[in-house]
C-alpha positions in Angstrom: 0.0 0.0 0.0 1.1 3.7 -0.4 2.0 5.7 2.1 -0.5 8.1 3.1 1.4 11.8 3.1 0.4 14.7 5.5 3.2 16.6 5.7 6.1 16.7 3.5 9.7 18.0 5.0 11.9 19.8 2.3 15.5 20.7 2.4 17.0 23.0 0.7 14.0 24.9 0.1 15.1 28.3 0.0 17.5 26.9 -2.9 17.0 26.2 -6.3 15.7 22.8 -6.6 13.7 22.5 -2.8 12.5 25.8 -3.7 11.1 24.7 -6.9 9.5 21.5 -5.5 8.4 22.9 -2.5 6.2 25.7 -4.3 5.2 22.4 -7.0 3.7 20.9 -3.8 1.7 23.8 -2.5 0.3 24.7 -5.3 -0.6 20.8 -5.5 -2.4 20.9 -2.3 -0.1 19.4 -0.3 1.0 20.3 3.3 4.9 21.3 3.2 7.2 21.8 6.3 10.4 23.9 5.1 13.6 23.3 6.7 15.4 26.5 6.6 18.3 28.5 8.8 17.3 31.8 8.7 13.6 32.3 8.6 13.5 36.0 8.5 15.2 34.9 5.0 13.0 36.5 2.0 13.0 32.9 0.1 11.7 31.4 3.4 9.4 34.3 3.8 8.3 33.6 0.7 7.7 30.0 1.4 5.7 31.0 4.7 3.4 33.4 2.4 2.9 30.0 -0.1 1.4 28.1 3.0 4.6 26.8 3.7 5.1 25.8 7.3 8.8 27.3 8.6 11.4 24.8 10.7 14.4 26.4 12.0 18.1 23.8 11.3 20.6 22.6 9.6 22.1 19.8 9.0 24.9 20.1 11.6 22.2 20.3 14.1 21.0 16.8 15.1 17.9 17.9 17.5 17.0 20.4 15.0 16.6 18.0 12.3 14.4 15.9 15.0 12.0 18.3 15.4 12.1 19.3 11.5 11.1 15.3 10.8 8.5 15.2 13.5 4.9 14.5 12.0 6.3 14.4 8.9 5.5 11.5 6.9 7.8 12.1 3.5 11.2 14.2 3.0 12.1 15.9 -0.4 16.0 15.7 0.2 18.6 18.3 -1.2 22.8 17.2 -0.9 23.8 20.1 1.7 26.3 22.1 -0.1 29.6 21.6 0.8 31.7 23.2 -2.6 34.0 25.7 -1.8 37.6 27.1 -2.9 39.1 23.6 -2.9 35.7 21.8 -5.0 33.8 19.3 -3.2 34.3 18.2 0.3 32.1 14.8 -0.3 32.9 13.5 2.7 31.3 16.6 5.0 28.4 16.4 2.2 27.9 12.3 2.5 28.2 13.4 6.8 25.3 15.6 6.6 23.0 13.8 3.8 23.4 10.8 5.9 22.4 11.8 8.9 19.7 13.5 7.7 18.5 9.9 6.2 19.4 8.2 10.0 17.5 11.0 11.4 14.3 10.4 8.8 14.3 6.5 9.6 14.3 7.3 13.5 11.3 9.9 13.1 9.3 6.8 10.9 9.4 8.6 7.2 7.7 6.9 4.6 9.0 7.9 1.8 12.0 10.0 0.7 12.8 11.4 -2.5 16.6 12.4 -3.0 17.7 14.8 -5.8 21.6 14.3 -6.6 23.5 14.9 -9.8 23.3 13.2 -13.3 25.8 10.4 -13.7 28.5 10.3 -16.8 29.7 6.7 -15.7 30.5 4.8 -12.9 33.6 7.0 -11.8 32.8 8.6 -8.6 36.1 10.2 -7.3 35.0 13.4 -8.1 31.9 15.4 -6.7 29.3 12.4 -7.3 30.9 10.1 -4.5 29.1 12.2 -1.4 26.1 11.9 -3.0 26.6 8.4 -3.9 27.3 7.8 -0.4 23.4 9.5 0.4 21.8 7.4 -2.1 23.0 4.1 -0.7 21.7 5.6 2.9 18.2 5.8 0.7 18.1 3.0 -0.4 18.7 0.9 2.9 16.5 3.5 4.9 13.2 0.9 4.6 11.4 3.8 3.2 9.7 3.8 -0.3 12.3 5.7 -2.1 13.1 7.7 -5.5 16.0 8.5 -6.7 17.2 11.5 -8.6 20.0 12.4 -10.9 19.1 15.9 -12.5 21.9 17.4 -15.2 22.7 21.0 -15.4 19.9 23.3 -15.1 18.8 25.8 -17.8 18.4 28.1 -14.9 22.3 28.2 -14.6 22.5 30.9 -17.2 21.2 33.0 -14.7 24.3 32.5 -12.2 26.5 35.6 -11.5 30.1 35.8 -10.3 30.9 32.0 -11.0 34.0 31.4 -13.2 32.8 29.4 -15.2 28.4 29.6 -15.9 26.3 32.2 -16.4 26.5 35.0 -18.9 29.3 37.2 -18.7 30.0 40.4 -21.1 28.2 38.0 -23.9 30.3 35.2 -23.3 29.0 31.8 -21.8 32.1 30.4 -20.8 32.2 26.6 -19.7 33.1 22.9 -19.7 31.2 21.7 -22.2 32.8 20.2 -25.8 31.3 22.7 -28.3 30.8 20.1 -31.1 28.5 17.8 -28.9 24.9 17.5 -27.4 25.2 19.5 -24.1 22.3 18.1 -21.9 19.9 20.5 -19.4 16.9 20.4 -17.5 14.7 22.5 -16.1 13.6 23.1 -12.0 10.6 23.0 -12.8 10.3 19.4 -14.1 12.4 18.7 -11.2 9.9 19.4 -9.5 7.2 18.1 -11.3 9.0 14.6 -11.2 9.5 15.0 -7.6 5.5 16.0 -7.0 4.8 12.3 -9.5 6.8 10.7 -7.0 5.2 11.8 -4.0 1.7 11.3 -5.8 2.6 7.5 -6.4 5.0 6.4 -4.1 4.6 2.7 -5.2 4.7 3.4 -8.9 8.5 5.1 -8.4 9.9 2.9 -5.2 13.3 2.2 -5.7 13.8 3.8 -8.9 16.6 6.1 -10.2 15.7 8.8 -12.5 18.7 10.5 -14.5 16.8 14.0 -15.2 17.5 15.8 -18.6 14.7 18.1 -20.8 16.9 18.4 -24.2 19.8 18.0 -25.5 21.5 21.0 -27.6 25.6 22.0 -28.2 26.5 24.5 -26.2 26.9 27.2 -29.6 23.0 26.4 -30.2 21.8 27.6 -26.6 23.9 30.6 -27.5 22.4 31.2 -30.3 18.7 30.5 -29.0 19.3 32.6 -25.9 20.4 35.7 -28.6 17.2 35.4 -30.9 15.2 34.9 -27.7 16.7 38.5 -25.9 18.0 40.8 -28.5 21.5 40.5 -26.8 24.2 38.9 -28.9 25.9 36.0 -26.3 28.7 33.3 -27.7 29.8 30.1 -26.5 33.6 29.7 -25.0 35.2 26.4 -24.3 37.1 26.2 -21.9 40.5 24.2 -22.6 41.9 21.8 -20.0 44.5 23.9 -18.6 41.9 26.5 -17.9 40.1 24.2 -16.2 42.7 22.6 -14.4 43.6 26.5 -13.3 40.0 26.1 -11.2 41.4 22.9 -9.5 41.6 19.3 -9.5 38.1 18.3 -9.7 37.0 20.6 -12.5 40.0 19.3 -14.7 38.5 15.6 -13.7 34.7 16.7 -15.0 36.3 18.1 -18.0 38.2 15.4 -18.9 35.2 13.0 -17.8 32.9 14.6 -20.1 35.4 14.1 -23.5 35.8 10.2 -22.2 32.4 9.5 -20.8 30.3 11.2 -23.8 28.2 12.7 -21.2 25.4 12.3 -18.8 23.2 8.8 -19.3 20.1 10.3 -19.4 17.1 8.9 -21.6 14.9 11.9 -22.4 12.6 9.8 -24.7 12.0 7.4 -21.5 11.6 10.3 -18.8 9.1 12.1 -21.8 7.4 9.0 -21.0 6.9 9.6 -17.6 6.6 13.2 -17.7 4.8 14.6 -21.0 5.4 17.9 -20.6 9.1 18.0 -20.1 10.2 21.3 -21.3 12.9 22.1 -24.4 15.1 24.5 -23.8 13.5 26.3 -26.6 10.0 25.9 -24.2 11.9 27.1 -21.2 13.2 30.4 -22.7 9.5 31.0 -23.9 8.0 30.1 -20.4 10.7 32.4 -18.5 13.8 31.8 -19.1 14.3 34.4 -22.2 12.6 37.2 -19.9 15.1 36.7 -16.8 17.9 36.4 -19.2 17.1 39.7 -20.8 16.7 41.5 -17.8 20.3 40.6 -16.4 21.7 41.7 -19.7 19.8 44.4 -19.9 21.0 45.7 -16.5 24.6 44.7 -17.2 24.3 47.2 -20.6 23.0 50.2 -18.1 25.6 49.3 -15.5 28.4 49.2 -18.8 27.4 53.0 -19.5 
């Protein structure tokens, strides 16, 4: 039998993916519990206005994630971030997730739902292993569980002050070969996977989902995102040394992307699941092209 769900925990809600599936839920109906540290926050004060229910923690904080879990009955789970100047520390990430899973079994969850990252191959020495080590937590939890393994979001044209993402004086500077398929998916089927999930927890038990929406070369998105704003913006691939000047484990997801041929995922099979996954092309039209625009717009004023 399904679980029955009254309350729903999410984590990382004042991010980019809990945020997403967090408002996906509301506006389904459901009742949502948001853990968050600071809720004076406007994202979490955003989430209360939604309907959202506020719990103060963090991951570090083992009786706060007690009293997060209690009454709830499922937990939307985002990998606390733990990338800084050096990349990843997966251990301190695979720390955290996990207890948060120990904490979910102890408090009697039914049913957890765990977003990671989208696999290239089996190598996980880089910034998968953490969140490897979470999944396998999941999967022995005794909950009804879902897996998944989004790629890189559309939305992370939007990023500022990264050094590599985002749109910078025209340029879209990144990993990515510029002669192959560069796959992307949008938060918002994210979230609408996530909110399938929840709906039908025996239809997705023990399933893992790699997430992608379309598959386009880096140059096209360029050239999409142009037509789409009126602002001319080109593609720049980064070589290896320039990715080995941003440290070890960006030079490893460079060269794992050449070897590898990319993420796994199947969007034919998720379409399947998911009808209405969004192109890119559908994503600019939806929002994407206006936020885009209005950056660059402000980036032209602030130029003058």
């Amino acid at each position: 039998m399904s679980p029955q769900h009254h309350l729903v925990l999410v984590t990382g809600a004042t991010g980019k993916q809990g945020g997403a599936t967090a408002r996906k839920l509301l506006a389904d109906g459901a009742a949502v519990r948001v853990l968050v540290r600071d809720p004076n926050a406007p994202a979490a004060q955003a989430l209360a206005a939604a309907g959202a229910e506020l719990a103060v923690g963090d991951f570090d904080t083992p009786d706060s994630l007690r009293v997060a879990l209690a009454g709830a009955t499922a937990l939307f789970a985002v990998p606390p971030a733990t990338y800084g100047a050096q990349g990843w520390d997966a251990d301190l990430e695979a720390t955290r997730g996990v207890a948060l899973v120990t904490a979910a079994r102890r408090a009697g969850i039914e049913q957890i739902v765990f977003t990671g990252i989208g696999s290239m191959s089996d190598d996980t020495s880089w910034g998968a292993n953490g969140k490897e080590r979470i999944e396998e937590a999941v999967a022995a939890s005794g909950a009804h569980y879902t897996l998944l393994r989004p790629v890189r979001f559309m939305e992370n044209y939007l990023l500022r002050g990264m050094p590599i993402d985002g749109i910078v004086d025209g340029v879209h500077r990144h990993l990515f070969p510029a002669d192959r398929p560069m796959k992307v998916i949008a938060l918002a089927d994210i979230a609408d996977i996530a909110a399938l999930a929840f709906a039908d927890p025996d239809r997705f038990h023990s399933r893992t989902l790699e997430l992608a929406g379309d598959s386009l070369t880096p140059p096209a998105a360029a050239t999409a995102i142009t037509e789409t704003t009126g602002h001319q913006v080109r593609y720049q691939e980064l070589d290896e040394s320039d990715a080995a000047a941003l440290g070890d484990m960006i030079a490893h997801t460079w060269r794992l992307m050449r070897d590898s041929g990319g993420w796994r995922a199947d969007i034919a099979a998720l379409r399947e699941i998911h009808p209405g996954l969004r192109t890119f092309d559908t994503w600019l039209a939806e929002t994407g092209a206006a936020q885009i625009k209005s950056l660059l717009d402000s980036d032209r004023v602030g130029a003058r």
